[in-house]
N, C-alpha and C positions, 0 to 999 in steps of 0.2 A: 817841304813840311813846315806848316805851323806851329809849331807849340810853345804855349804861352805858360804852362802850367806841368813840373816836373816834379812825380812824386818818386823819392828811394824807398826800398826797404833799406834798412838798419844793417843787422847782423849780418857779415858776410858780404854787404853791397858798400857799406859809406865803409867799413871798420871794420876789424878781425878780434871778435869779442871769446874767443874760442879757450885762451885762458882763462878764464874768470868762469866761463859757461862747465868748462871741464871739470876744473877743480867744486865746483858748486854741485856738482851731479855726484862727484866721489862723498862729500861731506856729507847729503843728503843720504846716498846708503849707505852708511857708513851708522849714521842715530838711526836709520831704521833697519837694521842689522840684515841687509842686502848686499849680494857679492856686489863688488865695484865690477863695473863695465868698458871694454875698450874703450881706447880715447879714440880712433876713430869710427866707433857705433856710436858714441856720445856726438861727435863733430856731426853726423847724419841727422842728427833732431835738430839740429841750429834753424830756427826758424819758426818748429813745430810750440804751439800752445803747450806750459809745461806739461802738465798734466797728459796729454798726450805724448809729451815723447816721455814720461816715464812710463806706459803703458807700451809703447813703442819698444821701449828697452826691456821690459820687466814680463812681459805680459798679464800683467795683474790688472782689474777691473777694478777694483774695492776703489768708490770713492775717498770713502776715509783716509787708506793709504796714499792715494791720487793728491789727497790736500794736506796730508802730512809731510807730503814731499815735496808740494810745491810750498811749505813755509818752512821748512828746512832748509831748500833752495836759496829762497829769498834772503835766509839768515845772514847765509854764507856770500850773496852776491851785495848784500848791504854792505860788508865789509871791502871786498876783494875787487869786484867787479869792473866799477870805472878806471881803477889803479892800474886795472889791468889791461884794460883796453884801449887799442892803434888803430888810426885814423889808416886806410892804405895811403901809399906814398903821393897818388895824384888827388886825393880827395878834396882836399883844399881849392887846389888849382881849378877843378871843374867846376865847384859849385861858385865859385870866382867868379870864371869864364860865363855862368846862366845866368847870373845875375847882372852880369856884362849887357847879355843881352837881350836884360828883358824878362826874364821867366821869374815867375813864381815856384820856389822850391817847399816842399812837405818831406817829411814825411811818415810812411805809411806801414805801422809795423804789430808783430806781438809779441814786440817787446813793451814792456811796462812804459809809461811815459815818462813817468820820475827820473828812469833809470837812464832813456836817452838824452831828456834834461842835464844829467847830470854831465854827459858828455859833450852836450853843446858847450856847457860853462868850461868846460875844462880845456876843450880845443879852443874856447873864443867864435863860436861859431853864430851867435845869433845873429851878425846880419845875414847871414847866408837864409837862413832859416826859418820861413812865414807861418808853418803852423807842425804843430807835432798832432798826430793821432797814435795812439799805443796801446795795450792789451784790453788795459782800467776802461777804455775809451769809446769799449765795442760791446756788443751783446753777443756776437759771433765773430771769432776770430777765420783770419784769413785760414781759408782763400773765398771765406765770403764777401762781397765788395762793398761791407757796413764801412770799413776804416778808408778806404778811398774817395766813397760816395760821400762819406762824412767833411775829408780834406778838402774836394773839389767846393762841398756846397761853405764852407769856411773862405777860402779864397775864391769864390763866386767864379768858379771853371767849368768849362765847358765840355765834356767827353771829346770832342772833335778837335781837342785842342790840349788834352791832357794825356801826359804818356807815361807809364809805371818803368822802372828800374831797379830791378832784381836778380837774383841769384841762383832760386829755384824755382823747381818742377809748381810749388805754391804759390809762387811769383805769378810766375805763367798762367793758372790758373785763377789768381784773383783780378791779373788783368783783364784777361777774357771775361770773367763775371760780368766786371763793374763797366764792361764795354769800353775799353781805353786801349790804346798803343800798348805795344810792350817793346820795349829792350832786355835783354839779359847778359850778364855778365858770368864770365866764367872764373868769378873769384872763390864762388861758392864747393861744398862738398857734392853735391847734385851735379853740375855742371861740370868741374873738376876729375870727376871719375869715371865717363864713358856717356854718362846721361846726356849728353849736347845733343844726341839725335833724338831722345827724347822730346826735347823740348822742341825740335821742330812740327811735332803734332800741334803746336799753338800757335795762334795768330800770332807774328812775331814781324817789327821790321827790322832786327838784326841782333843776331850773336855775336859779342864782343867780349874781347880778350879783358879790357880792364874798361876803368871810366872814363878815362881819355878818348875811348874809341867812341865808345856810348855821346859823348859830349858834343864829336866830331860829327857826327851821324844827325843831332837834334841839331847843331849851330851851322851847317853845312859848310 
């Protein structure tokens, strides 16, 4: 295998942002006087566009309420969120090791970019790190392949030579869009709870236990 060019998702893939995301979901119904929701039906949106996963949670349409909760959200994740947010244990080490040899890392998510900004600074992470695309970034969030095809055409990449690394069922599918490899990791809530067979319905060259395995798999 080739690849020159290695895009992550964020949430669940580099980092376990699942405090910050939780507590910002209680905060959010809470001003809009909505019961609070399990913490693992919350942990199930990790990924999802907000406003979709409060529609995901809530079943409500109303735009208005859609956008009141997504800056009610935001209130709460201004505050709370990078504080609160862990690097998983090998992430350093991997993005080390592709930089080792060679690769161009992004990456590719919906999350805000400010916000994984924020976590660059905080881990120290910019040399690892050649371009962010995030929520602000996109006209269609994933699993459309705006935020990929954007990173690749950014770091001048090649489909045949670019490979996505993710966590979910949306992972999966925005690789396949944007025509790219896929790796998956089973850090995520999708992957973690029975869905691994799932994801085998998608071009896939390998499920992996964490990034280590993922790293081993692209560095042979």
């Amino acid at each position: 295998m080739h690849f020159h060019t290695v895009l992550f998702d964020f949430d669940y893939t580099l980092a376990d942002t699942s405090v910050g995301i939780v507590n910002s979901f209680h905060y959010a119904f809470d001003r809009l006087n909505i019961e609070r929701k399990e913490e693992a039906s919350i942990k199930k949106t990790i990924g999802m566009p907000l406003k979709a996963a409060f529609t995901a949670l809530t079943g409500l349409q109303d735009p208005r309420l859609q956008e009141q909760f997504r800056r009610y959200f935001v209130t709460s994740s201004n505050a709370i969120m990078t504080k609160n947010t862990v690097l998983f244990d090998d992430t350093i080490a991997v993005l080390k090791k592709l930089k080792q040899t060679g690769c161009q890392i992004a990456i590719v998510s919906n999350k805000y970019r400010f916000r994984i900004n924020e976590s660059i600074e905080k881990f120290q992470l910019h040399s690892y790190i050649d371009a962010v695309i995030g929520g602000e970034d996109v006209s269609i969030a994933k699993p459309s392949p705006e935020g990929c095809l954007k990173a690749m055409e950014q770091l001048q990449a090649k489909p045949e030579n670019t490979v996505y690394i993710g966590d979910s069922i949306i992972d999966a599918k925005t690789a396949q869009s944007a025509g790219i490899a896929l790796i998956e990791v089973t850090t995520g809530t999708d992957t973690a709870d029975g869905m691994r067979e799932d994801l085998k319905a998608y071009p896939h060259l390998k499920i992996c236990s964490c990034l280590t395995e993922a790293a081993d798999t692209i560095c042979g």
